[in-house]
C-alpha positions as CSV (number, residue, x, y, z in Angstrom):
1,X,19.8,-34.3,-30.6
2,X,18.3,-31.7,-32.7
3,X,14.8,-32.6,-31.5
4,X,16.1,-32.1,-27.8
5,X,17.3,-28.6,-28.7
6,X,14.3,-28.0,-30.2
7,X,12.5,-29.3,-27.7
8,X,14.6,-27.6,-24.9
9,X,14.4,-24.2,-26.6
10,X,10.3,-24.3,-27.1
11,X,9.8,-25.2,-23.2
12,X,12.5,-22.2,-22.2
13,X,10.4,-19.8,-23.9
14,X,7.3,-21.2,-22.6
15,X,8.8,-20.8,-19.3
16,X,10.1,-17.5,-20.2
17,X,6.2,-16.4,-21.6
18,X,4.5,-17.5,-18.4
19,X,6.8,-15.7,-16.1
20,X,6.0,-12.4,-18.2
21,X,2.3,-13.3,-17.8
22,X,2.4,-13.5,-14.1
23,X,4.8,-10.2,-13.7
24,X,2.1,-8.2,-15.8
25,X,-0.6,-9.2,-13.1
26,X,1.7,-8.9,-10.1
27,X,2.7,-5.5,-11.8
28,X,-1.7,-4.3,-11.8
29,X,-2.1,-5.4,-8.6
30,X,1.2,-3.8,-7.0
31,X,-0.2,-0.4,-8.9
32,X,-3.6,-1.4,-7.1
33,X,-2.3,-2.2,-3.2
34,X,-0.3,1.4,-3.8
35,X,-3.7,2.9,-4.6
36,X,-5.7,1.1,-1.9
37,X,-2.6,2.0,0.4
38,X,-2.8,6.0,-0.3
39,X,-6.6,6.2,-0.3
40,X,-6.2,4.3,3.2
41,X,-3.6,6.5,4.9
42,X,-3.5,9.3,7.6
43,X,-2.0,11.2,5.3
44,X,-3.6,11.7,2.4
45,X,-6.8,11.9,4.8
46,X,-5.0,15.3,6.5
47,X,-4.5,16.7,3.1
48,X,-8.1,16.0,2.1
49,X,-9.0,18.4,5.4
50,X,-6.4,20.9,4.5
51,X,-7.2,21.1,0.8
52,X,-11.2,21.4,2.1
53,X,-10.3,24.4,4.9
54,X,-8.4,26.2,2.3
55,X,-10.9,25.9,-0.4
56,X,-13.2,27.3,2.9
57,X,-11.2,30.3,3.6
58,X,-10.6,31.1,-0.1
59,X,-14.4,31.6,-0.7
60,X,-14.9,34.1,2.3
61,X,-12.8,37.0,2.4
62,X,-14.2,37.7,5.8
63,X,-12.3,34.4,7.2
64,X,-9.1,35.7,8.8
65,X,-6.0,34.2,8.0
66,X,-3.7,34.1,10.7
67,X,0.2,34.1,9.6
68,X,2.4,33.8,12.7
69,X,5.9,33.8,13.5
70,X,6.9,30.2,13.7
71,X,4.5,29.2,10.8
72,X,7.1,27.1,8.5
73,X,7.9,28.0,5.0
74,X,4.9,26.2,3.0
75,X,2.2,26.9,5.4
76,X,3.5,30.5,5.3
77,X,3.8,30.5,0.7
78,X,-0.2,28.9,1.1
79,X,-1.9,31.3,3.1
80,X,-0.4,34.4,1.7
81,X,-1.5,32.9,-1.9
82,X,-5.0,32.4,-0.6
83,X,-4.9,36.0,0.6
84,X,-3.8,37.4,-2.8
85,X,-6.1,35.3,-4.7
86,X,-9.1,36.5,-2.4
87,X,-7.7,40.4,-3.1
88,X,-7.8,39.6,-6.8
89,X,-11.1,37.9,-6.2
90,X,-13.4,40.1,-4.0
91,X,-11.2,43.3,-3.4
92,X,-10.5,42.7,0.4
93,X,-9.1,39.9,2.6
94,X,-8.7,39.7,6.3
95,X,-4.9,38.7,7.6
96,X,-4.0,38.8,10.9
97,X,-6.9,40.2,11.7
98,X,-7.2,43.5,9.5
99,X,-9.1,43.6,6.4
100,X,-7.2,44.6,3.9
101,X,-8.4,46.2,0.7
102,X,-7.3,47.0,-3.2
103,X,-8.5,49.5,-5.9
104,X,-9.2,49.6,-9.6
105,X,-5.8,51.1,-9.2
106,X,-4.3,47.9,-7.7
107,X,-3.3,49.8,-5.2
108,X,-3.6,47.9,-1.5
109,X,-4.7,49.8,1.9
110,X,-6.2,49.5,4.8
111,X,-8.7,51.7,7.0
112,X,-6.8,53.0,9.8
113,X,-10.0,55.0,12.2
114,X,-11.7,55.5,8.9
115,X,-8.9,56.9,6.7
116,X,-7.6,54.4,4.2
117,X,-3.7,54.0,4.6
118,X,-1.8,52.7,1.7
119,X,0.3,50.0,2.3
């Protein structure tokens, strides 16, 4: 009877060994199909071409940045932090179609028919 137990207890954790072995590879290849899965997908290809026109109007101040009314929230908090990084960058930045300037100062104006207007 002992040699059963024995027995029986040997083959349950054989069973119990293999089962682990199979989870592990199930496990990398779950974590792969995700991967394959987000690569693949609309959207993570729409972010790509938003993350590439941002990183296309943050290196030309020039580029205006239009900020309307019914923008939401997060597209609104994006392209007024590419406008104040292009300020800090090149000292002007065109929003809503007027180029907008700041001084050693850090003082931000405007030309209004050629006078600068602090804003």
């Amino acid at each position: 009877m002992n040699k059963y137990l024995i027995g029986f207890a040997f083959a349950l954790a054989l069973i119990l060994l293999i089962n682990k072995i199979t989870n592990i590879k199930k496990n990398k290849n779950n974590k792969l199909s995700k991967f394959k899965k987000k690569l693949l997908s609309k959207e993570s290809n729409i972010e790509k071409i938003f993350s590439r026109d941002d990183e296309k109007t943050f290196s030309d101040p020039d580029i205006n940045i239009n900020i309307g009314l019914y923008d939401n929230e997060d597209i609104t908090n994006r392209k007024s932090n590419i406008h104040r990084a292009r300020l800090s960058k090149f000292k002007k930045s065109k929003l809503n179609g007027e180029t907008i300037f700041i001084d050693l100062d850090q003082k931000i104006y405007k030309y209004i028919n050629g006078k600068k207007k602090f804003i």
